[in-house]
C-alpha positions in Angstrom: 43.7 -61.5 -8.1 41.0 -63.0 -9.4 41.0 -66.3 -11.9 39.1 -68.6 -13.5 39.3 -71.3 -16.4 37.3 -72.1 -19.5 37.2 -75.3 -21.6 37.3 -73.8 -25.2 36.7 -77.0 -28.2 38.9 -76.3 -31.1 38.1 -79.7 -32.7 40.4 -82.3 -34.8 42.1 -79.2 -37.2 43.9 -76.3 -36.7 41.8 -73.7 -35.8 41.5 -69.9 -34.6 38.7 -69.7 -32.0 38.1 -65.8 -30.9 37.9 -65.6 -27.2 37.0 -62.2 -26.7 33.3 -62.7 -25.8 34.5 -65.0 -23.0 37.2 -62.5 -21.2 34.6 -59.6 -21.7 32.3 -61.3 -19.6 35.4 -62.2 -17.1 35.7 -58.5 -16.7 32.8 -57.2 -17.1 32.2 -54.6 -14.4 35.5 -55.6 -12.6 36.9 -51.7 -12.3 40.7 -51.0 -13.5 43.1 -53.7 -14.3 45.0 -55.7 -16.0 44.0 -58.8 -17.7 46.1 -62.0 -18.1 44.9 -64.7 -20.5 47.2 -68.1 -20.8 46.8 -71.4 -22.4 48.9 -74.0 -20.6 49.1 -76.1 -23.2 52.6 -76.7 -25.0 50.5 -76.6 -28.6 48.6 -73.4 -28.5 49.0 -70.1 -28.2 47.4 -66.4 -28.6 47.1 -63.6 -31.2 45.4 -60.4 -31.3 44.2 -60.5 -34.7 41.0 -59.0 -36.4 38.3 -61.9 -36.8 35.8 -62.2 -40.2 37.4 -60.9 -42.8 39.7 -64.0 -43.3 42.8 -63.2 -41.2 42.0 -66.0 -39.0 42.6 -68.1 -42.3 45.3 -66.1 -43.3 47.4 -66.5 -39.6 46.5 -70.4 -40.6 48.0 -70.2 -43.7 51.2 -68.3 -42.5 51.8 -70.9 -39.3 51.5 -73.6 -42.4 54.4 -71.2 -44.5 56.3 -70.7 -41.5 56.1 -74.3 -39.6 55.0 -76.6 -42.3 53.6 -79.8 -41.1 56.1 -82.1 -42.3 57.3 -85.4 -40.8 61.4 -83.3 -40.7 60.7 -82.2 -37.4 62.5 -83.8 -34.4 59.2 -84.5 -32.1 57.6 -87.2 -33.5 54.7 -88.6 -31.4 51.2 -87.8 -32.7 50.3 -87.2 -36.0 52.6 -86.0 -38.7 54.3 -82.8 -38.2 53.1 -82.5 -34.7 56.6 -80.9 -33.8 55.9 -78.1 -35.7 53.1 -77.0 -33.2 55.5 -77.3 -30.0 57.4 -75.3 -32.0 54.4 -72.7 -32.8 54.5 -71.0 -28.6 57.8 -69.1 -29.5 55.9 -67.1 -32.9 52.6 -66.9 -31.2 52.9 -67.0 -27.0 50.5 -68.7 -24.8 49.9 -65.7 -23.1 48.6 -61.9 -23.0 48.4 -59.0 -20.7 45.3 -56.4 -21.9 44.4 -53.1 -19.7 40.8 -53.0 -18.8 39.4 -49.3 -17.9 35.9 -49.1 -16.7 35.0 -53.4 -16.8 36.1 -53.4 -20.3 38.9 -54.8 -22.4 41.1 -51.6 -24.5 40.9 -53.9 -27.8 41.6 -51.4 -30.4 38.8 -51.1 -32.9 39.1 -54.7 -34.9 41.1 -56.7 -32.4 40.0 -59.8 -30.9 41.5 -62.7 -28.2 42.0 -65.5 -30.5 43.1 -69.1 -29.7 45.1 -70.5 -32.6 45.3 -74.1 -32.2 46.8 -75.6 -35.2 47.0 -79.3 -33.0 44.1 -81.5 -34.0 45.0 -84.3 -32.0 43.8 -82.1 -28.7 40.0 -81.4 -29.5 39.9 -78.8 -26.3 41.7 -76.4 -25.1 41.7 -74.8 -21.2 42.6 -70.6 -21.0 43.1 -69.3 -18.1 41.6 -65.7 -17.3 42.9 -63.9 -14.4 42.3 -59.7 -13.3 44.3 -58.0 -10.7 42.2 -55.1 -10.1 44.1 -51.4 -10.8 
């Protein structure tokens, strides 16, 4: 298996930061396979969401329907509401398996690897790419 680790900056809001440039290049000419991307963070997870034409917005808006950032939640330290985004990993998991054929990542046609971050108190972010080879 192969593995490596990038330091992705999602800044002080909640933010959806596409990924998929990054674990392209991870793959890129790597054969067959499978490839595992994880945030180890307790805050953050990933989606496979289309990118540009506002979903990324949208998916913001639904975490805020969903989870609202209100001071009700149990967790309390950092800022107001920050429970609701250690709540967030069991809607949107900190991980995802892809197949790669051919050094390249079977996205259908207006998927992307997104972050979604909605923790402003952590500026960056680490995600972890790893490839076992087919």
């Amino acid at each position: 298996m192969r593995t490596e680790t990038i330091t992705v900056r999602t800044g002080g809001s909640p933010a959806v930061r596409d990924i998929t440039r990054e674990a392209e290049q991870f793959v890129s000419g790597a054969g067959d396979g499978l490839l595992h991307v994880f945030v180890p963070h307790a805050t953050a997870g990933l989606a496979l969401i289309e990118t540009g034409a506002g979903s990324d917005d949208d998916l913001l808006s639904a975490i805020d329907d969903l989870l609202p950032a209100q001071d009700k939640w149990r967790h309390r330290h950092g800022s107001p509401g920050h429970g609701r985004d250690h709540v967030l990993p069991a809607w949107i998991p900190p991980y995802a398996s892809l197949p790669v054929i051919d050094g390249r990542i079977a996205l259908g046609t207006w998927q992307s690897i997104c972050l979604v971050d909605p923790n402003g108190d952590n500026p960056t972010r680490q995600v972890r790419f790893s490839f076992l080879a087919g």
